[in-house]
N, C-alpha and C positions, 0 to 999 in steps of 0.2 A: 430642650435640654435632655440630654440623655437619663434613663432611669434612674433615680438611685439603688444601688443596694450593696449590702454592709460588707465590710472585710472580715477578714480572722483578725481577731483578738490577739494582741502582742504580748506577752510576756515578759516580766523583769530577766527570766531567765534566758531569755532568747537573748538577750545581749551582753551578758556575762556577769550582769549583777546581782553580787550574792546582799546586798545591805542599802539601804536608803543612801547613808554616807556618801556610796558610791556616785551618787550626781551629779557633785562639788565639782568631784575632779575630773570624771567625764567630761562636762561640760569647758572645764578648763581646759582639759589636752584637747580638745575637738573644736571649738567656736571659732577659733582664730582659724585654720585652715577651713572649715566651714562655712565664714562670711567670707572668706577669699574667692572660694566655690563658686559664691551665689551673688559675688560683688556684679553689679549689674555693669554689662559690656554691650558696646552696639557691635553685632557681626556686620561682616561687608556685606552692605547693601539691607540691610534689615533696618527697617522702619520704628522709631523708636513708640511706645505704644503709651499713649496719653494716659493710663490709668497707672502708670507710675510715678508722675511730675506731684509736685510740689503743691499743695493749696494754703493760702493763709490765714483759711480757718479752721477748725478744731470738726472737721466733722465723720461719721463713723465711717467704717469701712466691710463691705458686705460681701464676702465672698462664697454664702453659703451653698450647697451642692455645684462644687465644683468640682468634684469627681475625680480626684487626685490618683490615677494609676501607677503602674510599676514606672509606665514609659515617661510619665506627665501629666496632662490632663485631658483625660481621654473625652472625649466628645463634649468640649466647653461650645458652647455654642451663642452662651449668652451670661453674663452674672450681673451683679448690682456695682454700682460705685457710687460714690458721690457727686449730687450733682455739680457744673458748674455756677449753676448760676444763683440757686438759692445757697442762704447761709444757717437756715435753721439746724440745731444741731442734732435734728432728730430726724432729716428725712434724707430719703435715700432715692436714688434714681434709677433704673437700666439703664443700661447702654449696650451699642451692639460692637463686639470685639472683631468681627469677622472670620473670628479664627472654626476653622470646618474641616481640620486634622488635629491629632492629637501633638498639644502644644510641649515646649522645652519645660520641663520642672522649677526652671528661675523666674517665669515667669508672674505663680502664684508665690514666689519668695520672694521677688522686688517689688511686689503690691505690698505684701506686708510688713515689708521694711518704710514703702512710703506712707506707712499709715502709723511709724512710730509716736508723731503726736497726735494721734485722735483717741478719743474716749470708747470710743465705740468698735469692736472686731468681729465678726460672725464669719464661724468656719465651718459650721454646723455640718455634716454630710457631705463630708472635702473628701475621706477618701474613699476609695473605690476597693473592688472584693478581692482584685488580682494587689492591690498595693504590697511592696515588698516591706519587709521589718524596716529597710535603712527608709526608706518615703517617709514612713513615721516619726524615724527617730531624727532624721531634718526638720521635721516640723515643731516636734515638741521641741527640739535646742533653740529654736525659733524662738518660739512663746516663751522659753523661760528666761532668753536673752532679753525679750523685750520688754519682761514682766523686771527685768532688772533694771534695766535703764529708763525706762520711757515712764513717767511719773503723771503721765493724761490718761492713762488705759484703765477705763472701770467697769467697762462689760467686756466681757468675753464669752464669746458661746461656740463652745467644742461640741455640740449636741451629736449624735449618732455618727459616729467617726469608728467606736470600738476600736478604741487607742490602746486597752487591755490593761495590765498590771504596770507595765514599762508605761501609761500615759499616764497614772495615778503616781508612780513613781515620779517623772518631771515636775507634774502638776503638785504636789505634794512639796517640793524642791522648791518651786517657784514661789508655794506660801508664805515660804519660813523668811524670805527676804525680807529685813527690815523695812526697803526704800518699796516695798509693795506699796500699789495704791488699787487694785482692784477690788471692787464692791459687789459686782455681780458676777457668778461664774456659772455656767450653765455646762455639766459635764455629765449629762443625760444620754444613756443607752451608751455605753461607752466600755462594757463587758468589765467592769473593775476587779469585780468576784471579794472576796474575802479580805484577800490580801490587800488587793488597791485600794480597798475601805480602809482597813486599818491605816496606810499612810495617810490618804486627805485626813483621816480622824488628827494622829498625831500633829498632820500640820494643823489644825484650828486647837491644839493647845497654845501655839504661840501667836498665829494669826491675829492682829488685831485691824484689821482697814474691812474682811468680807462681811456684808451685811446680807448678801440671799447666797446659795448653795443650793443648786439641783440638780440631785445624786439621781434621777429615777431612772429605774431598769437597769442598774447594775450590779443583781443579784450577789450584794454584797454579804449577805446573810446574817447567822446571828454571830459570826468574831465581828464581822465590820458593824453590827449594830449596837451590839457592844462598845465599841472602841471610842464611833461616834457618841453614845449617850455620856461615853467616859468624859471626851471632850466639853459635852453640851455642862459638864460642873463647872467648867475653868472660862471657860467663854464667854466673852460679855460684849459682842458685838454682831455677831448672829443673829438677825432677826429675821429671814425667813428660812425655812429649811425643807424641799423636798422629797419625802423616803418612799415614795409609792414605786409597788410590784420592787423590792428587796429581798424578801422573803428570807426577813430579819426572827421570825418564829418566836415564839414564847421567851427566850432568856433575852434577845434583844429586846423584845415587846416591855417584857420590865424593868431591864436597864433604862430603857427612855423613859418610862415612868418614874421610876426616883430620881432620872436625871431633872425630870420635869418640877419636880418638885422643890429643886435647890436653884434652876436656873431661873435669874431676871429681865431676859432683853429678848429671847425668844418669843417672838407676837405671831409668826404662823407658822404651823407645821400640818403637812399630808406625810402620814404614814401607813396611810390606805395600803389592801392588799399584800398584806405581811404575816397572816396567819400567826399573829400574838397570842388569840386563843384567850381563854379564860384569865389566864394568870396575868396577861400582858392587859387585857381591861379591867381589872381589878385594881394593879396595880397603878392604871392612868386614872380611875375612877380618884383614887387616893393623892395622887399628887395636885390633881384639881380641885381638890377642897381648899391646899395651901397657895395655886397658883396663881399671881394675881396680873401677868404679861399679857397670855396668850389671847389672843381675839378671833382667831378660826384656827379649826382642828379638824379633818378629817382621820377616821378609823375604821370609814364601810370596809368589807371585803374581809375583816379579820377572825370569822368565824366568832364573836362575840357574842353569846346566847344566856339565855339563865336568869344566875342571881346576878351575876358580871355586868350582863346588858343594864339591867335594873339599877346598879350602882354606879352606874356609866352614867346613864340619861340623868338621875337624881343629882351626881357630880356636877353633870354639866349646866342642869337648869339653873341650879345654889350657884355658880359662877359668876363672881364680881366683873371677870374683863371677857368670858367668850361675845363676840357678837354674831360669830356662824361657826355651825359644826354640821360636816358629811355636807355640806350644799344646802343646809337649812337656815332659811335667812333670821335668826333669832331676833336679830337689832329690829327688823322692821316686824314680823308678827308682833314684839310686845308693845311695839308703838302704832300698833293699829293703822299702818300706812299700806298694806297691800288689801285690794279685793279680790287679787286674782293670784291663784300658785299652782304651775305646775310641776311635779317632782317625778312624773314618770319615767320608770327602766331608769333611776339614778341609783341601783346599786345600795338601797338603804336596807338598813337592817335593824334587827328588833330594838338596838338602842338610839337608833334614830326615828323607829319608830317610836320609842315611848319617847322621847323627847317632843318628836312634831304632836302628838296627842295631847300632852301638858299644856304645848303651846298654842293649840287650835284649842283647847276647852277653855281658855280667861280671853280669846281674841274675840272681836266685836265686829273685826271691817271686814273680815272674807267671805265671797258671793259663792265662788269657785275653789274647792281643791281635787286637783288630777296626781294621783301616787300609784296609779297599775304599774305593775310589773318588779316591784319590790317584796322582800321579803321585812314589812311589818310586824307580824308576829298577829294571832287572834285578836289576844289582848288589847291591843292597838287598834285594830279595826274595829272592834265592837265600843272603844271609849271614841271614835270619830264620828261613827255611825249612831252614836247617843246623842251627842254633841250637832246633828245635823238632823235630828228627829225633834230635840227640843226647841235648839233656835229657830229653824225653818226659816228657809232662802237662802240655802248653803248646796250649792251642787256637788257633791262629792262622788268622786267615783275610783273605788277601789280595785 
């Protein structure tokens, strides 16, 4: 299969729209002449191609790196579909298409019109670096057409496509439908920026069916972290949420914390690598004393140091519902179920250090702990290396 690698980022404004509004009625002047487009036709003598027929069960459909160029699909050479013969609705098969020139553009749109009743859609790394604005914007009228009508589709994964401000715009469009029934949407590395933040935010004010969202690497910063923590108040059906590498910075970092603090159904969030900084761990420090959803947190990577760190790790020890935070298994340290833990180069930091130290000092069953290559803090190594000098039979190496 050909390499992947990413396009330029689309813009709301590369297609003439000045307001979200604008959507509605795009999509209205354009669908009908658009499905007309892409109405699947056999040319003479063209072989009708089995990954478009009909199956009568419910199962996903995987077209991921299929490298959508300006021309088509430049160097397909192989993708997934479902198989024939099993019915589970979880697994997927290759198959080989033949095709070894770059194929007609209807060809990845009459797949995914045959897949309007399946649950399952992966487009992850579809399009290619030369794709024009319009490859896009067929694709997203696509998804939102289908996000309207087809009432089976609960995963969808747009992953590294960098569909840009114009794919947050659809996607955003596509939320607000009431007859939505999508639960999963994976809209990771997808260049959103600020802007594209702020729309997904506005749609999960009304959104009620998404139950995971992941935003990662789409340097939405802190308007879009903002916008989201705005949402996370009114929300009540969000329950996992990905924000890593955003570089949402200290005013997002505390918006999500006091969002954190009113929100109830939210149970996992990474918002690693965000450079929230002091005020933004303070802040979450705070909303964890009242939170009582969340069951893993990640915050490595935020620059978290000090008194911050200190009120971070104490926040999260005193937590009724975490069972893991930063990649530390809290549920089993306090249940005395591991002998062995290695956390090496995981990117931990002084307040996951003082957390793992709390929790290696009351633990009983660990033979083995490997943590090189993190930033612990002193503090922290000298209470592990106490704690492995009194018990003895504890291998630690820092």
């Amino acid at each position: 299969m050909a390499a992947f690698s990413r396009p330029t980022p689309h813009s709301v404004a590369d297609e003439g729209f000045a307001q979200p509004d604008s959507l509605l009625f795009f999509c209205h002047k354009n669908v009908v002449s658009f499905e007309k487009m892409i109405k699947p036709e056999k040319a003479r003598g063209e072989k009708t191609s089995s990954v478009t027929s009909a199956r009568p069960w419910p199962l996903p459909v995987d077209l991921s790196r299929l490298v959508v160029g300006s021309l088509g699909m430049d160097g397909l050479h192989s993708w997934s579909q479902v198989s024939k013969s099993s019915k589970d609705d979880t697994t997927t098969a290759p198959i080989r298409t033949g095709c070894k020139k770059p194929q007609d553009f209807r060809l990845v749109v009459q797949t995914i019109l045959a897949s309007l009743e399946r649950p399952v859609l992966n487009l992850s790394g579809c399009i290619s670096k030369d794709a024009k604005n319009g490859d896009a914007v067929r694709i997203m009228i696509l998804l939102v057409r289908m996000m309207q009508v087809n009432t089976s589709l609960t995963h969808l994964n747009l992953r590294e496509n960098n569909f840009g401000e114009l794919g947050g715009l659809f996607t955003a469009g596509a939320l607000r439908v009431d007859t939505n029934s999508l639960t999963d949407l994976n809209f990771a590395v997808n260049q959103l920026g600020a802007r594209g933040g702020v729309l997904i935010a506005r749609a999960l004010h009304v959104n009620k069916s998404l139950t995971a969202l992941d935003l990662e690497g789409n340097e939405i910063v802190s308007e879009g972290g903002v916008a989201i923590a705005d949402a996370l108040r009114v929300n009540t059906s969000l329950k996992s949420l990905n924000l890593h590498y955003n570089f949402i910075g200290q005013a997002g970092g505390e918006a999500l914390g006091k969002a954190l603090a009113v929100n109830t159904s939210l149970t996992s969030l990474d918002f690693s690598f965000n450079k929230i900084g002091q005020v933004g761990g303070e802040a979450l420090a705070e909303a964890l004393r009242v939170n009582t959803s969340l069951t893993s947190l990640d915050t490595r990577g935020n620059n978290i140091s000090g008194d911050s760190a200190e009120q971070l790790a104490a926040a999260v020890l005193g937590s009724r519902s975490l069972l893991k935070f930063g990649g530390i298994p809290m549920k089993e340290l306090r249940a005395n179920k591991l002998t062995e833990l290695d956390l090496s180069e995981q990117g931990l930091g002084p307040s996951e250090g003082r957390l793992l130290g709390g929790l290696v000092a009351v633990n009983t069953s660990l033979t083995s702990l490997y943590a090189r290559g993190n930033q612990l803090g002193d503090a922290t190594k000298k209470t592990l290396e106490d704690v492995a000098a009194t018990r003895g039979g504890l291998d630690l190496q820092l």
